[in-house]
OpenMM code with the backbone's topology and positions (N, CA, C; nanometers):
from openmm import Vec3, app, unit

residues = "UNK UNK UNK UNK UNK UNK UNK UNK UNK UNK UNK UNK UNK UNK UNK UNK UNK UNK UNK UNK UNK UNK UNK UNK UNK UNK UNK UNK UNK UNK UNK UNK UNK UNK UNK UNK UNK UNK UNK UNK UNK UNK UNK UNK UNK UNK UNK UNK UNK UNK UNK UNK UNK UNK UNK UNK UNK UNK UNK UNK UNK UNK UNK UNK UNK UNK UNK UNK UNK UNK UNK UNK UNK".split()
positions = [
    Vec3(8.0205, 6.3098, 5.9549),
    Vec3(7.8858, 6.3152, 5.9069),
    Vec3(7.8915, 6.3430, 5.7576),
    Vec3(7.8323, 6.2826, 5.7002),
    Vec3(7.8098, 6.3050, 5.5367),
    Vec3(7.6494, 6.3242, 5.5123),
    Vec3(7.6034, 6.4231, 5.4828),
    Vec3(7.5373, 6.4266, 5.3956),
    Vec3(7.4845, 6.5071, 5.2676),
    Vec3(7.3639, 6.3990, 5.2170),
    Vec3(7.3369, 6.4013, 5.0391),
    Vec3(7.2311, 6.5182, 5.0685),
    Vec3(7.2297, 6.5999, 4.9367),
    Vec3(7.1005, 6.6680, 4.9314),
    Vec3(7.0216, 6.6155, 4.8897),
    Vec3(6.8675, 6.6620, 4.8960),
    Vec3(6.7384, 6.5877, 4.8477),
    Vec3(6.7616, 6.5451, 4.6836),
    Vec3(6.7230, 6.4086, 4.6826),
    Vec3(6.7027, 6.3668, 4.5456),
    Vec3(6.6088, 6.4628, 4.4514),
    Vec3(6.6452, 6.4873, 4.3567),
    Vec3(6.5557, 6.5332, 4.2892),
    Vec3(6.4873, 6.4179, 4.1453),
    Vec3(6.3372, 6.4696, 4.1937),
    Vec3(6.2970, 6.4272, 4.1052),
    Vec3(6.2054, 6.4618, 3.9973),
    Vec3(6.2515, 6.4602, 3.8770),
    Vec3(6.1929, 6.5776, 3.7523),
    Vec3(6.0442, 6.6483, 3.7973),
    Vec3(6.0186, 6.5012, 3.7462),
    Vec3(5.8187, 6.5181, 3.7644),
    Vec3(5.7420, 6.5689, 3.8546),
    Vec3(5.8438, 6.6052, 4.0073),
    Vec3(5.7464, 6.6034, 4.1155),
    Vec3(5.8219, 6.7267, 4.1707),
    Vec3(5.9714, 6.7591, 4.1457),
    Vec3(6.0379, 6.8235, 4.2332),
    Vec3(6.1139, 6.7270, 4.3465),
    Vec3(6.1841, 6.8324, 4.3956),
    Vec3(6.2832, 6.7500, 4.5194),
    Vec3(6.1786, 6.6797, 4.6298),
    Vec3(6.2621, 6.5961, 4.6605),
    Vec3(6.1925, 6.4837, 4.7654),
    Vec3(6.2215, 6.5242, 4.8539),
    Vec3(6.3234, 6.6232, 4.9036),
    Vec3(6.3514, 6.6808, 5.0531),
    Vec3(6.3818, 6.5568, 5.1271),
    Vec3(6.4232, 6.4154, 5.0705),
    Vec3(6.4638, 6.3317, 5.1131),
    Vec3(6.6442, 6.3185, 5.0690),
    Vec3(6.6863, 6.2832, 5.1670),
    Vec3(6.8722, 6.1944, 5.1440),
    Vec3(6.9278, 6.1069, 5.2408),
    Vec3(7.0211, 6.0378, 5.2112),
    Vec3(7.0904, 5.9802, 5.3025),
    Vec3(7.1986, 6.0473, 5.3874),
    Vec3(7.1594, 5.9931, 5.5325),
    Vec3(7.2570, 6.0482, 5.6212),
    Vec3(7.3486, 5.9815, 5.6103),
    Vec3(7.4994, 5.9749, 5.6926),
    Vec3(7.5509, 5.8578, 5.7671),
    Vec3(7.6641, 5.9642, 5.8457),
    Vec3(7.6616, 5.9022, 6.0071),
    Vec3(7.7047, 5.9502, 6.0753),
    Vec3(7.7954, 5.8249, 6.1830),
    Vec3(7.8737, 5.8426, 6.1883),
    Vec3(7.9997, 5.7474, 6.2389),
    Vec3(8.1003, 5.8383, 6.3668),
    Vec3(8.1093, 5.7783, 6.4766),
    Vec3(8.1252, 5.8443, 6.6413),
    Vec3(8.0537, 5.9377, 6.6752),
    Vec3(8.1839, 6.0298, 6.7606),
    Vec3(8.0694, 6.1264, 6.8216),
    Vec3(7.9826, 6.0427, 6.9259),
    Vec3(7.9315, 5.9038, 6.9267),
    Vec3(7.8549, 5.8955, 7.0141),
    Vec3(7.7284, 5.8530, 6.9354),
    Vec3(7.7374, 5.8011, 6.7705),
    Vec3(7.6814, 5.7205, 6.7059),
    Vec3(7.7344, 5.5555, 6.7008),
    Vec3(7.6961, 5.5155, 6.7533),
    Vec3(7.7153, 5.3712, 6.7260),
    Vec3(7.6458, 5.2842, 6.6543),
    Vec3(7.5389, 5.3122, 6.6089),
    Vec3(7.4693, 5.2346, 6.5031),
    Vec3(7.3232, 5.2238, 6.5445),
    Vec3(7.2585, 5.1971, 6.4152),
    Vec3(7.1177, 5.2354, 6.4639),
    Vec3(7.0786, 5.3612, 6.3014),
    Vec3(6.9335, 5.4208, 6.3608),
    Vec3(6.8537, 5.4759, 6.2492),
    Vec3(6.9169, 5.5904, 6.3291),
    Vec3(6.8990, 5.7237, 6.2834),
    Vec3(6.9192, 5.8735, 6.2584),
    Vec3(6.8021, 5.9047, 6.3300),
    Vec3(6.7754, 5.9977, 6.3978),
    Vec3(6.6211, 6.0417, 6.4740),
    Vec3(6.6445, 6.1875, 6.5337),
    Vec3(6.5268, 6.2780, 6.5045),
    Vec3(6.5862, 6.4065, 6.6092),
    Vec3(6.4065, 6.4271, 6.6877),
    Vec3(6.4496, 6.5376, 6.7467),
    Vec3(6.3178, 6.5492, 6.8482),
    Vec3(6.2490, 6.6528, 6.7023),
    Vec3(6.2982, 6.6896, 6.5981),
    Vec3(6.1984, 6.7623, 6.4960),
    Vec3(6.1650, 6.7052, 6.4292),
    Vec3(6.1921, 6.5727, 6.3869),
    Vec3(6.0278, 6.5120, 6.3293),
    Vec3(6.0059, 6.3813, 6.4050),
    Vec3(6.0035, 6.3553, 6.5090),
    Vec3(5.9478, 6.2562, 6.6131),
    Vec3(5.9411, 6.1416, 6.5424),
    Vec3(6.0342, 6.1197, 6.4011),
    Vec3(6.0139, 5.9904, 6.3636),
    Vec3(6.1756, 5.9035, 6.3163),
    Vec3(6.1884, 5.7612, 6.3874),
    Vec3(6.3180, 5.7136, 6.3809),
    Vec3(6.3542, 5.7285, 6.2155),
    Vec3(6.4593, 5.7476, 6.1934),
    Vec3(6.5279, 5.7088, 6.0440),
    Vec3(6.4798, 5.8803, 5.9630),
    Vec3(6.4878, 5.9840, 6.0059),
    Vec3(6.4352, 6.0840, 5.9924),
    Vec3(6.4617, 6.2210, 6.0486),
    Vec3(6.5470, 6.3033, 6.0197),
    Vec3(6.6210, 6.4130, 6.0543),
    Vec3(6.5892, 6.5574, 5.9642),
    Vec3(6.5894, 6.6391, 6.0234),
    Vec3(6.5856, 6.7988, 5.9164),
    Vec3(6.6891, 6.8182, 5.8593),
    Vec3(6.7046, 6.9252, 5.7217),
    Vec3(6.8254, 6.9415, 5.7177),
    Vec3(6.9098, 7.0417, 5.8120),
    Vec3(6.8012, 7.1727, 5.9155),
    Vec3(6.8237, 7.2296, 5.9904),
    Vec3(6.8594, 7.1146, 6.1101),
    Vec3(6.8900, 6.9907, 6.1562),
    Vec3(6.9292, 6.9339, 6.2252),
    Vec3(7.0728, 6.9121, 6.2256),
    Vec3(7.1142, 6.9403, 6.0933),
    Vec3(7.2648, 6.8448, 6.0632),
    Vec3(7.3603, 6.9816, 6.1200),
    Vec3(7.3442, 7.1138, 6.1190),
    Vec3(7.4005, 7.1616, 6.2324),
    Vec3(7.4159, 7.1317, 6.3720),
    Vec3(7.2893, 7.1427, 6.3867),
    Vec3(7.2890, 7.1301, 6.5387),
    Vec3(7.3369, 7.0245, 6.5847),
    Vec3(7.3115, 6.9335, 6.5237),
    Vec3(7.3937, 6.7765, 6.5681),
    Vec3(7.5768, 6.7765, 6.5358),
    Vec3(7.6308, 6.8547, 6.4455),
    Vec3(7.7428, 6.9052, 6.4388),
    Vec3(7.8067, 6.9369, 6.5177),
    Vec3(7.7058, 7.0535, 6.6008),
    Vec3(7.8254, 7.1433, 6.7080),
    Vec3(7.7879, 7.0386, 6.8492),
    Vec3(7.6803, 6.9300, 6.8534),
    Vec3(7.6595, 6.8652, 6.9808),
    Vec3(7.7947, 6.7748, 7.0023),
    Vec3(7.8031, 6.7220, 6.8600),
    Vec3(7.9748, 6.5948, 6.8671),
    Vec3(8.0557, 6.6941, 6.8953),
    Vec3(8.0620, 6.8203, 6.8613),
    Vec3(8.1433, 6.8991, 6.8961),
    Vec3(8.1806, 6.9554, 7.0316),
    Vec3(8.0578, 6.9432, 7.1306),
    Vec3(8.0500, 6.9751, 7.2534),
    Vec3(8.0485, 7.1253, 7.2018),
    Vec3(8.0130, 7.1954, 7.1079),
    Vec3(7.9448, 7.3411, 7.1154),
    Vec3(7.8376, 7.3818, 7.1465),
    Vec3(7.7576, 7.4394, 7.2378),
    Vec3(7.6682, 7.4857, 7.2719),
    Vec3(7.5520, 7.5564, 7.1320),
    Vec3(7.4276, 7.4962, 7.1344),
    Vec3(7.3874, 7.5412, 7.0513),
    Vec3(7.2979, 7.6772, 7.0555),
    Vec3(7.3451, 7.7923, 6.9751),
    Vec3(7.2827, 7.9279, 6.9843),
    Vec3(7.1409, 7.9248, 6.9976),
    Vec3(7.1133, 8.0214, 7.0803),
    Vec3(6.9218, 8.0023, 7.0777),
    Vec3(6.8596, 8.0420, 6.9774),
    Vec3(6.9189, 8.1168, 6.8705),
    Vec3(6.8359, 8.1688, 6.6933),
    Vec3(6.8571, 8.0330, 6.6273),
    Vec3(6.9388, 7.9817, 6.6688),
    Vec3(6.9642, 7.8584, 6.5798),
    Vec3(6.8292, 7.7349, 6.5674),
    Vec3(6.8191, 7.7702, 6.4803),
    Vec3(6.7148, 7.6309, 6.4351),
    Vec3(6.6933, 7.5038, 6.4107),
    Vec3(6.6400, 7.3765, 6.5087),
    Vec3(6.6783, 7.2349, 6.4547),
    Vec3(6.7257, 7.1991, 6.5978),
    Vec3(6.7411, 7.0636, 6.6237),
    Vec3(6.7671, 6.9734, 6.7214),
    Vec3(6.8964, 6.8608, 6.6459),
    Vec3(6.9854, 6.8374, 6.7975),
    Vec3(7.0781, 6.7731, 6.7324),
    Vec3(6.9959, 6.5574, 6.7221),
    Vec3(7.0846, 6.5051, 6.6329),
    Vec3(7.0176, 6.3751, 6.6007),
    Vec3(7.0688, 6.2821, 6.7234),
    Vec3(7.0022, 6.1639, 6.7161),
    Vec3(7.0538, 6.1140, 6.8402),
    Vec3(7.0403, 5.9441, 6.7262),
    Vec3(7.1013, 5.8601, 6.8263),
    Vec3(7.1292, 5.7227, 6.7439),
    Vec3(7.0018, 5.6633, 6.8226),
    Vec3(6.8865, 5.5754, 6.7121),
    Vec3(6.8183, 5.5116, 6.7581),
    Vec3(6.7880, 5.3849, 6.7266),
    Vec3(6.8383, 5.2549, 6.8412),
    Vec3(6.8425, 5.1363, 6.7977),
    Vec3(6.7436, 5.0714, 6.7015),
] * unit.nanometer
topology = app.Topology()
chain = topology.addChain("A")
for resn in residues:
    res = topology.addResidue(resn, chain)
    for name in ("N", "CA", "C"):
        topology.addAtom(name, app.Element.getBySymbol(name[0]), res)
């Protein structure tokens, strides 16, 4: 998994936007999606844990915050 932090942009502040890219684990291709923002191509950055320890087969702690990503055609 690689990812960018939010672009920043002078005038407005950070976009809280970046690029993911995530390769196995059980990604095969497709947009990025988690159940925290119900929208394909679209992940938290509190997700990129949780989706971490899921390829990992680690159980995710219940304080822990965020849903792991899932591949959506």
């Amino acid at each position: 998994m690689v990812v960018s932090t939010g672009q920043v942009r002078p005038e407005m502040g950070p976009s809280g936007f970046g690029p993911v890219i995530v390769s196995g684990g059980g990604f095969d291709g497709g947009l990025i999606g988690s159940s925290s923002t119900h929208r394909g191509g679209l992940m938290t950055d509190l997700d990129v844990s949780a989706t971490v320890l899921s390829i990992l087969g680690i159980e995710r702690p219940v304080e822990m915050l965020g849903n792991p990503a899932v591949a959506e055609p």
